[in-house]
PLY file of the C-alpha trace (Angstrom):
ply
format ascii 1.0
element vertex 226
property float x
property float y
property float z
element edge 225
property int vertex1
property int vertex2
end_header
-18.39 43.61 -114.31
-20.46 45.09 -111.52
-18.54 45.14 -108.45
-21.60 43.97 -106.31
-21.94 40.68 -108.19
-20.44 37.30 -107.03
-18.68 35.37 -108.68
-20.17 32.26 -110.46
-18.37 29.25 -109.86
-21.03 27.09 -108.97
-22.62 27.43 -112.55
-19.26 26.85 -114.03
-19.38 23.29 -112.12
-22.90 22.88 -113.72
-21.05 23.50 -116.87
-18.56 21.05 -116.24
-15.86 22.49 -115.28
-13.42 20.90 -112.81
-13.38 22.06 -108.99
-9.62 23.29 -109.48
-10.50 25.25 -112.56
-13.46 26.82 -110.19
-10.95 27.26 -107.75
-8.33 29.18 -110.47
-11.45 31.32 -111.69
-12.87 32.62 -108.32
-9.56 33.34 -107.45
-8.65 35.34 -110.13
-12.40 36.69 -110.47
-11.54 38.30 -106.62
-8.54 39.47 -107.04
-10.09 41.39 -110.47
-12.59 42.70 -108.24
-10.15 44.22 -105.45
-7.24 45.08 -107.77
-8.36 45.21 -111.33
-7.04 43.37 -113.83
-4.35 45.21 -115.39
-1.58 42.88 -113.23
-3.33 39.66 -113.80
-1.12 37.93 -116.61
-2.85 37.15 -120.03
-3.00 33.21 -119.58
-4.99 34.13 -116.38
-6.92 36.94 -118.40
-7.63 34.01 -120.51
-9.70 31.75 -117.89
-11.81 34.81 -117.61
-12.84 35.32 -120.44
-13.39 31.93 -121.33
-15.46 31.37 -118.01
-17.64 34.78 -119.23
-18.26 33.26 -122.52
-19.61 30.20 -121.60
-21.81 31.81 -118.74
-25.24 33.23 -119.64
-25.65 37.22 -119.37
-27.32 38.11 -115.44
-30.59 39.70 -115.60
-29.96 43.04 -115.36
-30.71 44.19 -111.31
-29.95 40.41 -110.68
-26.43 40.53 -109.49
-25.72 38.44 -106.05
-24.29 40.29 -103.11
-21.20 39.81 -101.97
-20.05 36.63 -100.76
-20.43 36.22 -96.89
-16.28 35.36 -95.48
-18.19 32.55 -94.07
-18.94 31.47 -97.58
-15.27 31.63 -98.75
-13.01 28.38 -99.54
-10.38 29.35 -97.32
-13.04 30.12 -94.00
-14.55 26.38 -94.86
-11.72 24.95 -94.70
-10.62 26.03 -91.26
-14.81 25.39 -90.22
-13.82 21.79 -91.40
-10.81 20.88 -89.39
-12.01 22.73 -86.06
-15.35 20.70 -86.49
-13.42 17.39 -86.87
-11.48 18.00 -83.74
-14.37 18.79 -81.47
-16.43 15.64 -82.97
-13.35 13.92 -81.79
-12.99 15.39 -78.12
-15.05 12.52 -76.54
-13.01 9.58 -78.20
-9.53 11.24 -77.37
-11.21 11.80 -73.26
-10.77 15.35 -73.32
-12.63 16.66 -69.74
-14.90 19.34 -69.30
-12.71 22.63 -69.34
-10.45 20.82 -71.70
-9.35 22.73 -74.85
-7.21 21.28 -78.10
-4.53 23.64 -78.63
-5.06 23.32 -82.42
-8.89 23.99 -82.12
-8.15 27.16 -80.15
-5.51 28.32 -82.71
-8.58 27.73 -85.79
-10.84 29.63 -83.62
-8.90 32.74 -83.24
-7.66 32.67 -86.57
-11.47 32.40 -87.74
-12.21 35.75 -85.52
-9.74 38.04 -86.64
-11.00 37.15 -89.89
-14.80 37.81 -88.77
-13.42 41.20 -87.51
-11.13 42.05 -90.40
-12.85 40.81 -93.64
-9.90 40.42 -95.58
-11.13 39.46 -99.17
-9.54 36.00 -99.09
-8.91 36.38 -102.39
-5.49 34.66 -104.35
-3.10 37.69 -102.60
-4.49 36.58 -98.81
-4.87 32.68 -99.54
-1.31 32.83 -100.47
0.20 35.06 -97.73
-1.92 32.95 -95.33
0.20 29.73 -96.14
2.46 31.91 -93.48
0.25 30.52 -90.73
1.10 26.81 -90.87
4.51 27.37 -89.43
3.25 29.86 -87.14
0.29 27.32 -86.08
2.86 24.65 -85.41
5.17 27.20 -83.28
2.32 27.74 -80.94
0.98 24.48 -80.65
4.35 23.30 -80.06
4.41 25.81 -77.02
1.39 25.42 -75.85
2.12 22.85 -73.18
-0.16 20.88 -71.57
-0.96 16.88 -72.04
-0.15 15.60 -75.31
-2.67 13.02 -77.01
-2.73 11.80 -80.52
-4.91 13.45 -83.19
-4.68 12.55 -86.91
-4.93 15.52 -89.23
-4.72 13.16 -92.37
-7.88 11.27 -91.65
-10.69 13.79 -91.91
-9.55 15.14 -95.06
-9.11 11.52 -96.41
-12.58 10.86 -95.24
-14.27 13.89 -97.36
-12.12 12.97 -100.36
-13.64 9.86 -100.53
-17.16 11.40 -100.76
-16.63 14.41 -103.13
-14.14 16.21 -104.83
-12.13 18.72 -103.17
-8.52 20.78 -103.78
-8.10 21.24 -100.09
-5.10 20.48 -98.60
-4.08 19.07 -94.83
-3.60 21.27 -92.20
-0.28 20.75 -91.72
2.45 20.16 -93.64
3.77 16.94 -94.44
7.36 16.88 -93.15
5.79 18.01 -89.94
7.45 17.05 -86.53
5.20 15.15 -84.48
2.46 15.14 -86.89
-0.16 13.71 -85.03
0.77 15.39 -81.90
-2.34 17.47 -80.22
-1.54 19.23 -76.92
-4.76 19.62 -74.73
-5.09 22.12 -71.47
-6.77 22.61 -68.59
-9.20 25.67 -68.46
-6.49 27.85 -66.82
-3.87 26.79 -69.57
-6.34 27.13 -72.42
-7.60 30.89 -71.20
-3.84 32.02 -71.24
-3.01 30.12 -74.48
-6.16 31.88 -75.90
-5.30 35.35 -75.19
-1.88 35.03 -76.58
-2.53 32.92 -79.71
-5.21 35.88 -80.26
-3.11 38.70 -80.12
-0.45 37.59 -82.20
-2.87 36.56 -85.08
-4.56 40.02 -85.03
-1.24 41.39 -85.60
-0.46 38.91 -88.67
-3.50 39.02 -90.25
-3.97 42.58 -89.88
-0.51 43.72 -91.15
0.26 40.33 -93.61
-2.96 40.28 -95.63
-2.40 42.82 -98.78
-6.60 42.97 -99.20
-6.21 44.69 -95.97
-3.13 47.28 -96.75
-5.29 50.16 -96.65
-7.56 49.35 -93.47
-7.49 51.58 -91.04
-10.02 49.33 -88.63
-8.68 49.63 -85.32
-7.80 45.67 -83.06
-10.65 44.50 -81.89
-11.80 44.54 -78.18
-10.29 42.03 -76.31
-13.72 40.36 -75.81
-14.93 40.93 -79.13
-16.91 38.25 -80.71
-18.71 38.03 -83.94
-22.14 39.89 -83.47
-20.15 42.21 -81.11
0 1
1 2
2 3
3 4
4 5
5 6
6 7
7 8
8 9
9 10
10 11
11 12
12 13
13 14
14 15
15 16
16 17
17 18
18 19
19 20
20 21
21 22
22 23
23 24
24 25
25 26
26 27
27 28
28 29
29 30
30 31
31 32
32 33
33 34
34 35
35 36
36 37
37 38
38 39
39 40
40 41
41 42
42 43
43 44
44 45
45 46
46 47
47 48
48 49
49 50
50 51
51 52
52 53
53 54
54 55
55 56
56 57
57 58
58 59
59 60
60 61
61 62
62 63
63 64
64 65
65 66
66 67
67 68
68 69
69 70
70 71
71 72
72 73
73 74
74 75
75 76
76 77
77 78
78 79
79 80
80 81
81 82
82 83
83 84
84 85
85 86
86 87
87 88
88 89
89 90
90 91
91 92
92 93
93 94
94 95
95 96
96 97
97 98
98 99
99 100
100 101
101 102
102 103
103 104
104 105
105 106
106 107
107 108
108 109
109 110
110 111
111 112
112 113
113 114
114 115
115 116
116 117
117 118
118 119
119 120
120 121
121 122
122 123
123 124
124 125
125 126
126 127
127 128
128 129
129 130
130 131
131 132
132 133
133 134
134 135
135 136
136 137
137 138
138 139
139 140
140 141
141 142
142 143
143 144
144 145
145 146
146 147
147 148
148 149
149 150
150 151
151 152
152 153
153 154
154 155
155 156
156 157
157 158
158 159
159 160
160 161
161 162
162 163
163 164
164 165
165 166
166 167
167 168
168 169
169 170
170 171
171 172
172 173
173 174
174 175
175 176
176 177
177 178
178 179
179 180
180 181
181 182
182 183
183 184
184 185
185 186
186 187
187 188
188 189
189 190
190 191
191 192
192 193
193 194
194 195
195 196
196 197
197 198
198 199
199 200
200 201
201 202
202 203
203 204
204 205
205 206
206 207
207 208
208 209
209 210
210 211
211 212
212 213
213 214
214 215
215 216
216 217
217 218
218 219
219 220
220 221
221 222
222 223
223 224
224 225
């Protein structure tokens, strides 16, 4: 397979395939890609070969390039709970200055990755399931007010439009689980700046795509485009 082609799950949908058996293949497509597949077991050698055979042959020259991190499962589904908790700033009252604790933490978690472009691949996806008690340590810390936000909701809400494997945000035995500290602007620069360093370091040194990268932290004020 040419390593500049995509992977093709959205044909395998046309196919009829189920989402979660998309999700299995691109999974296991990536980690081919990045690792080869001489550690992939033979039931999961299995789905691809059954996924090639029922896909057409590309046009030679025709391959995709490579999937923007934007574009990944795992970046969506962070895009999808930090937009649902700034649609919801009005309702809950928060001020101008005002910053959610939780949205902060999805933001700098969604930079590092910008920076680092770790493949997000099965390896990454599952030593990023690290982050949820590490998300619920800082939150808890964070201080400020504490309003009510409910994490279950959203996700309920897209369910009941289309088919999705995503899972909630936080884990279901959580303590508090709808709590959602806000700060002030003061509060919220100072959560920021810790929050970001320590999820440089975790993604950086946790994610195996990234074992061999030798790309230095980012600036302090680096932002995508930077």
């Amino acid at each position: 397979m040419a390593k500049d082609e995509t992977s093709r799950g959205a044909e395998l949908l046309v196919l009829g395939w189920t989402a979660e058996e998309v999700r299995k293949y691109e999974e296991l497509w990536e980690y081919r890609q990045r690792w080869g597949a001489i550690n992939l077991e033979p039931e999961d050698r299995q789905v691809l070969r059954k996924a090639e055979g029922l896909l057409p042959k590309r046009v030679a020259g025709k391959g995709s390039a490579k999937k923007a991190i934007k574009d990944k499962a795992y970046y969506q589904w962070l895009s999808f709970y930090r937009e649902a908790m700034l649609a919801a700033a009005a309702e809950l009252g928060l001020g101008a200055g005002d910053e959610s604790a939780w949205a902060i933490v999805i933001e700098e978690e969604q930079r590092a990755l910008d920076y680092y472009q770790p493949v997000l691949g099965l390896p990454d996806t599952l030593k990023a399931k690290l982050l949820m008690p590490l998300r619920e340590q800082w939150t808890s810390e964070a201080g400020g007010r504490t309003l009510e936000f409910d994490f279950i909701a959203p996700l309920e809400a897209l369910k009941a439009t289309q088919t999705t494997n995503w899972k909630p945000l936080r884990a279901e035995d959580a303590a508090n689980p709808k709590a959602y500290p806000v700060l002030d602007a003061e509060a919220a620069a100072a959560f920021r700046a810790k929050v970001r360093q320590e999820m440089v370091t975790f993604i950086s040194t946790t994610f195996p795509s990234l074992k061999d990268s030798d790309k230095p932290e980012p600036a302090a004020d680096w932002s995508k485009g930077a």
